[in-house]
Structure formats: C-alpha cells, structure tokens
C-alpha positions in Angstrom: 0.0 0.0 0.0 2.8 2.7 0.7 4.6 1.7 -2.4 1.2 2.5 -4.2 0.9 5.5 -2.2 4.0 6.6 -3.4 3.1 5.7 -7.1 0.2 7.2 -7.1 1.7 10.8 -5.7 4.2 10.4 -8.0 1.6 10.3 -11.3 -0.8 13.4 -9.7 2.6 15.4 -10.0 2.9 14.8 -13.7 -0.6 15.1 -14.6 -1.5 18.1 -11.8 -0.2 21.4 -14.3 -2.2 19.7 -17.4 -4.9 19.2 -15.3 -4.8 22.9 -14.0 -4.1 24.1 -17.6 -7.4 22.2 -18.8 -9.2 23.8 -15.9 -8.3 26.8 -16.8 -8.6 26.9 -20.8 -11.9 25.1 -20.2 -12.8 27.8 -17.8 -11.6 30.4 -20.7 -14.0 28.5 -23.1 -16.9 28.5 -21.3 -16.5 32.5 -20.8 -17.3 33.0 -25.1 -20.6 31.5 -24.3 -21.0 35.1 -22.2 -23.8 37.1 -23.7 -22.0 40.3 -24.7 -22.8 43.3 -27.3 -20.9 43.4 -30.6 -19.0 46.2 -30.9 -21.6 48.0 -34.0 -19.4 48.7 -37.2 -18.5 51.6 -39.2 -21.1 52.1 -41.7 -19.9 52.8 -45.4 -23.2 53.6 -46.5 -26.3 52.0 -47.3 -26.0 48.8 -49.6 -26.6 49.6 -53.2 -29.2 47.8 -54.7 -28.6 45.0 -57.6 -29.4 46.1 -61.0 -28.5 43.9 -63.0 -30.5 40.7 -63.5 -28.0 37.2 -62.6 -29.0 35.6 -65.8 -27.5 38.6 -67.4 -24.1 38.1 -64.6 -24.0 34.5 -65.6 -23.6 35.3 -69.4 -20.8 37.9 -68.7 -18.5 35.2 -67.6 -19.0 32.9 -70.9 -19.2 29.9 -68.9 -21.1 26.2 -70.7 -21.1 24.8 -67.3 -24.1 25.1 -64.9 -23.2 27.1 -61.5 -23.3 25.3 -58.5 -24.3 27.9 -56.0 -25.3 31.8 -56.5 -24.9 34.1 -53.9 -25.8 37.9 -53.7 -23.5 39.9 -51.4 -22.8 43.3 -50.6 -18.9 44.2 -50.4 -18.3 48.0 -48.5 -21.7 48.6 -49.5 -21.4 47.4 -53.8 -23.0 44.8 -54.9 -21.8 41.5 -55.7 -23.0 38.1 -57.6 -20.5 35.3 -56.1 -21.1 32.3 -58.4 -19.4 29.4 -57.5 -18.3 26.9 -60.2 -17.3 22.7 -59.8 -14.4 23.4 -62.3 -11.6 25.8 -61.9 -11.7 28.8 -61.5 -14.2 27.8 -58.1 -15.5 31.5 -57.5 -16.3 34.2 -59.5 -17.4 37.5 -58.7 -19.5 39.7 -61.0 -20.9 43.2 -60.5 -24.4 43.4 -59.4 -24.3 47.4 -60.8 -22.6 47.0 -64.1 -22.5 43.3 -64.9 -18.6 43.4 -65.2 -16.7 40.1 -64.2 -15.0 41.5 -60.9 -11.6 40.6 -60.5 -9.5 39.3 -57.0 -9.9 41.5 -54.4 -6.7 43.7 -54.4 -5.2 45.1 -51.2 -6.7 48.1 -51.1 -10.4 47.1 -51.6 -9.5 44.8 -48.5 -8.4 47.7 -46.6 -12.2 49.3 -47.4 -14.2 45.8 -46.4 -11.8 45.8 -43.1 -12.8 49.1 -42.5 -16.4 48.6 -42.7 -16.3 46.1 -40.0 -14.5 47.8 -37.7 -15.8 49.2 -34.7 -16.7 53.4 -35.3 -13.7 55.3 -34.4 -11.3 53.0 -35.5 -9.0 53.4 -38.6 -7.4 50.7 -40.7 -3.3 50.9 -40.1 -2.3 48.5 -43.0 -3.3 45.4 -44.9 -1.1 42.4 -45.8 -1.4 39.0 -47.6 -1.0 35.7 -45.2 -0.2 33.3 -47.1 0.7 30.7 -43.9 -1.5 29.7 -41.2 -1.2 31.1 -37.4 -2.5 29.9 -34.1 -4.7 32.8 -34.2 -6.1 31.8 -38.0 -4.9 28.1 -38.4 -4.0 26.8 -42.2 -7.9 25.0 -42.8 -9.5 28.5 -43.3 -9.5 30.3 -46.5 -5.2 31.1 -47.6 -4.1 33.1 -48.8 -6.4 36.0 -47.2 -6.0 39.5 -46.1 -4.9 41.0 -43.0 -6.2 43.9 -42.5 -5.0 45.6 -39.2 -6.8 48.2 -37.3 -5.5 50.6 -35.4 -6.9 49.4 -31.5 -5.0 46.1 -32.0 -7.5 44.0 -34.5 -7.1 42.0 -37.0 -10.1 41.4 -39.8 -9.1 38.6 -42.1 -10.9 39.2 -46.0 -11.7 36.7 -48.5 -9.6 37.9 -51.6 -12.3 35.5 -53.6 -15.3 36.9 -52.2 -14.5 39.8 -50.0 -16.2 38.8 -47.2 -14.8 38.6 -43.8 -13.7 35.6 -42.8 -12.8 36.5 -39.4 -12.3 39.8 -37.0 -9.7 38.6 -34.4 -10.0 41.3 -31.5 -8.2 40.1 -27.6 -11.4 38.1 -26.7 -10.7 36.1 -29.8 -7.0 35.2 -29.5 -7.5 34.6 -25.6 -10.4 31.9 -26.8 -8.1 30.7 -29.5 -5.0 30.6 -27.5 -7.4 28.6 -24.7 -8.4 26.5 -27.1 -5.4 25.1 -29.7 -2.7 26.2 -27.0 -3.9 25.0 -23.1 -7.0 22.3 -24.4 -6.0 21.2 -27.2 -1.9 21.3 -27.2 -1.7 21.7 -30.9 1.1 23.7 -31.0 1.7 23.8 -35.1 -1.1 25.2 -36.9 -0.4 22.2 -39.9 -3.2 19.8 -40.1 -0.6 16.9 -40.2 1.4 17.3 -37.4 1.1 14.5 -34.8 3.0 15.7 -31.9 0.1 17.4 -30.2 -2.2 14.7 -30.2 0.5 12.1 -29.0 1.3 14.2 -26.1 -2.5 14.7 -25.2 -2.4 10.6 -25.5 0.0 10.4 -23.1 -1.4 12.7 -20.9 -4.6 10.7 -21.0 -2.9 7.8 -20.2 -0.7 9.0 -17.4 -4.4 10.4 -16.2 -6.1 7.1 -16.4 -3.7 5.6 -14.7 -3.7 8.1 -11.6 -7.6 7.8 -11.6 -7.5 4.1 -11.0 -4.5 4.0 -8.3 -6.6 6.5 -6.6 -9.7 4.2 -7.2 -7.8 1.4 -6.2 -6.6 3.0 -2.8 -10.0 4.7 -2.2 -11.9 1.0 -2.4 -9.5 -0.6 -0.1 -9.7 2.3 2.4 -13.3 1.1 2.8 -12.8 -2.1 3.8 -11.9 -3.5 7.2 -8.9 -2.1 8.9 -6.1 -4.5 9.9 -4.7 -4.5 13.9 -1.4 -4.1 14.5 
C-alpha cells in the first residue's frame, strides 16, 4: 500500500499542471458563451441595390457549365454576384451594378471591407497578404487571405475570392483561440498533419487514467476492514 501510495503521488505530480491548464482553458471556453454586445461597425453607407438581372451576370462570364451555388453579397456597401463553379476557376465574382466580371480582391479594396467592420472610431493601419496559417487563424481557413490591421490592436481577415470577412480577431478572440489550440488542445503547429500534439494529449490521458484508477484502487481498499497491529 505505501509503495502504491507513493506511485500514485508520484503520477498526480505529472498530470497536476495539465490538469490545472485544462481547468483553466476550459474555464476560458466556457467564458465566449457570455452574452456580450458586438461592438456596431463603421457604416460605409447604405447597400446599393442590384441592378443587373444574374441571368445577365451568368452570361458575362461565358461559362457552358451550370453554376453550383449563386450568392448575392454586398462588399463595403457594392453589390456583388458570387457564383461558385465545380471546375476551376471555383469562384467568380461579377458586379451586381454594371455586370462586369470583378476581378480578385486587391489590397486596397481589402483595406475598405476591413474598415467597414471595424468598430466606429477605429482606422485601418495596414493590410497584408497571409499566405501561412497562425495559431490565431490556423491553415484550414481560407489562404491566402488579407490582413487587415486596425488601429486598436484587431485584426479582420478578408476573402480575396469573395471579399467577405472571414474573421475579426480582436483580444477576446486570440485569448479563446490561445485557450483552445494552446492549453485544451496542445496543438502547438497550426499544420493539419502534425502529430506531436495529439501524441502528447495521448500520453497525458494515459498517465491520467492511470492516476484515476491508483486512486480508485486505494480509495476501495480504504473502505474495507482495517487491519490491527
């Protein structure tokens, strides 16, 4: 029994900080279920209405094959047709004003859908393209995309397909990411095919079981009869 004893203190030392780490980031995850207000965004006008008909859109990109999916939009306030195609290219974009076939969304038309969503007040301090996935916006979103930085410390990721945003990473946001992929989930590279993470977690899990049942084990024989000396 004091050999277990020991063996069983021994495995609550290893597993005690991941424990209190997972306590914590679970504690941090449960906090973005919060009810809070959204931060309203800059306005950049009303939406202009469509005025061309999407039969009309659809001829402009000269395309025999039948669209999967048509979406109207409304990028900074202009609107959009984003058609979406099974052959390359994928996604096209096609004014809903003029009927011209709308090209990739350059840096500066970024820079005018970041500003839109940012909150009122706030300016837009520059815009670059990420071409590499971060802890904060892991590779399986949409790359490359634009980052367009604002000037309290935000981040608003835009869809150089489609223009829409894709995310708006403000300090709740990284400290529920950073919970989440960093303390809960221990993936430490944002690539989808690296296994290190999830062999340490299985070790940790294992180390854990094997604490629970010592303790089991010593808990169940503390109920039985006690021995005299």
């Amino acid at each position: 029994m004091g050999k277990l004893r020991r063996w069983h203190r021994l495995i609550g030392l290893v597993v005690g900080l991941p424990c209190l780490l997972w306590g914590l980031s679970g504690a941090i995850l449960a906090w973005k279920n919060w009810a809070h207000e959204p931060l309203a965004p800059n306005q950049a006008g009303p939406p202009r209405p469509f005025r061309v008909p999407v039969e009309k859109a659809l001829k402009a990109l000269g395309r025999a094959d039948v669209p999967l999916q048509v979406e109207w939009r409304h990028v900074a306030a202009a609107p959009r047709y984003v058609i979406r195609f099974a052959a390359p290219p994928l996604v096209q974009l096609v004014d809903g004003e003029d009927g011209r076939v709308v090209p990739r969304l350059d840096a500066q038309r970024a820079q005018e859908v970041g500003q839109e969503a940012a909150p009122p007040g706030v300016g837009v301090r520059g815009c670059a393209l990420q071409t590499a996935g971060s802890l904060v916006y892991p590779s399986w979103n949409e790359l490359p995309a634009f980052r367009v930085a604002l000037d309290n410390g935000d981040d608003v990721y835009v869809s150089p397909t489609t223009g829409e945003v894709l995310a708006h990473v403000d300090t709740r946001f990284r400290v529920i990411r950073v919970a989440f992929y960093g303390l809960h989930v221990w993936k430490f590279s944002p690539a989808q095919d690296a296994p290190v993470s999830y062999l340490v977690l299985l070790a940790m899990g294992l180390v854990l079981t094997a604490a629970g049942a010592t303790g089991l084990w010593l808990g169940l024989r503390g109920l039985g009869p006690r021995r005299r000396r």
